[in-house]
N, C-alpha and C positions, 0 to 999 in steps of 0.2 A: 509852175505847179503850186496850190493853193497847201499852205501849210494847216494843221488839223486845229491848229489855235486860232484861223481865222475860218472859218468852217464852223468850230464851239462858238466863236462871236459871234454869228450869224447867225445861228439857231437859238441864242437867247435873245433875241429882238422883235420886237411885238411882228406876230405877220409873216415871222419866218417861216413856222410849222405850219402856218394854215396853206402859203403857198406850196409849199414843196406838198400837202396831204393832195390838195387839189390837182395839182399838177400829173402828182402819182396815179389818183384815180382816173382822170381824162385827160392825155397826153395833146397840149394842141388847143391852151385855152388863150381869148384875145383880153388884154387886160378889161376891158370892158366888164366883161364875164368874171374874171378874177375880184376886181373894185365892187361887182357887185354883190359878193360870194361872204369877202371878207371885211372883217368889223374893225378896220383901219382906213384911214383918209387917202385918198387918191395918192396927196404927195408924199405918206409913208409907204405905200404900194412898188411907187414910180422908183424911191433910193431901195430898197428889198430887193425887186428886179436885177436893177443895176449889181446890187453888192451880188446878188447870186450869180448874174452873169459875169462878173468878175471872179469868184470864185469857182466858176466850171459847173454847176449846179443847175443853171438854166439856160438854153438858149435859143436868142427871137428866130421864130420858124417865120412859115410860109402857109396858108392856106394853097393850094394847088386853084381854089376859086376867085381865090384874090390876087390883086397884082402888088399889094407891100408884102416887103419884106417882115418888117418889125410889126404886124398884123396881130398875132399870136407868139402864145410861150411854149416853150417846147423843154423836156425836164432831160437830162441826159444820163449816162451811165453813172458817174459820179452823182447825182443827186439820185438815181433811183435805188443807189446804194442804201444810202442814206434814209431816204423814204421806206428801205425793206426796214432796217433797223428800228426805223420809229414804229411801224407795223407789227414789230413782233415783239416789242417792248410794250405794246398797249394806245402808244402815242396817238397814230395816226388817227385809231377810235375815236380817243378821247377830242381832239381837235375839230372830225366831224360834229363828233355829238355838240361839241362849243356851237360851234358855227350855226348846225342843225335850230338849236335853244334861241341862239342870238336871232336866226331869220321869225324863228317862230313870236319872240317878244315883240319883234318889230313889225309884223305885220298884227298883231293884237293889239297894239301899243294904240295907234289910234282909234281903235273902238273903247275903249279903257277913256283916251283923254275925252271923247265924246262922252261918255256917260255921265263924265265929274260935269261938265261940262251943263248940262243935263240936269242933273241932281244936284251944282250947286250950291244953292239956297238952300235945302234942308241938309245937308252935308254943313253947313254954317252953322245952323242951331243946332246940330248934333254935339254933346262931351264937351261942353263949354268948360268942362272942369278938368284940371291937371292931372295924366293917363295916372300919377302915384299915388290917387284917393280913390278909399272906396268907396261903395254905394251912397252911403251916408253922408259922405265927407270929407274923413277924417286919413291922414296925411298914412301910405301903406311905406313909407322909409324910414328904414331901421336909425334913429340919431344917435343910438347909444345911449338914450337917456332913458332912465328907468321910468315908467311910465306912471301916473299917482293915481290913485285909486283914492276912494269915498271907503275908510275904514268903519263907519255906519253898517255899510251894504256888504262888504267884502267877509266871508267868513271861512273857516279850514275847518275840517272834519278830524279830530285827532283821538284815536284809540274809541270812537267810540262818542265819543262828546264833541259837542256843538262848542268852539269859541271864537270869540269876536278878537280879531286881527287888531294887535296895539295893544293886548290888556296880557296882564300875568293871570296864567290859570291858577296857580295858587292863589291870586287875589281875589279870582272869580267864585271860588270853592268859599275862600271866608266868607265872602256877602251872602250867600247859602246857607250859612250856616247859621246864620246871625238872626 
């Protein structure tokens, strides 16, 4: 009998969840169907299997139309255990919906490379400039250095009166006066 620590090791392994979801929703799938289902490499598929049919979790059926044996997976009392759990914790959802996203990119994926494809050449002359300038220019990250201004042009509004940035307004009041 498979102890519960290797059962947790088993479920944190890429490919685990998404077998046991699948398995749970259509009892009696052939790996074919499985490998094409899930967003793991044939030979990560093939050791998952295995560890779960070692663990009591899955085991190789039989189509009644076929004549292999190891044809198809078949999930058993112990895994469908397992499968309600992850069902009512959210998991199983969330694994579809993965899975659901991952077919959906990948059958977009090549209309996407097409297009670049396509477009290229202007896609080349496109933003020749560093994504952290603006329109103009001029560099949008922060270096921490205090930025210099043109104290000619730069001016502050204070109480009321106009003064020029860098000068003492008592100094400016005496030329005034004078």
């Amino acid at each position: 009998m498979p102890d519960s620590e290797s059962i947790s090791d088993f479920l944190q392994k890429r490919g685990a969840l998404g077998i046991l979801t699948l398995l749970s929703m259509e009892d009696g799938q052939r790996f074919s169907d499985l490998d094409e289902q899930l967003t793991i490499s044939s030979s990560t598929l093939t050791r998952r299997l295995t560890e779960a049919r070692g663990l009591g979790l899955v085991v190789p059926g039989m189509n009644p139309k076929e004549t292999s044996v190891n044809n198809e997976y078949r999930i058993t009392t112990r895994g469908k255990r397992v499968a309600r759990r992850m069902e009512n914790q959210g998991l199983s959802h969330a694994v579809r919906t993965i899975i659901d996203y991952q077919q959906d990119v990948e059958s977009e994926l090549p209309d996407l490379l097409n297009w670049v494809e396509v477009h290229n050449e202007e896609l080349a002359r496109l933003d020749d400039q560093t994504p952290y300038q603006d329109p103009f220019g001029e560099s949008v990250v922060d270096t921490g250095d205090e930025p210099e201004y043109d104290d000619e042009f730069m001016i502050e509004e204070d109480f009321g009166r106009v003064e020029q940035w860098g000068t003492d307004p008592d100094e400016e009041e005496d030329k005034t006066d004078e």
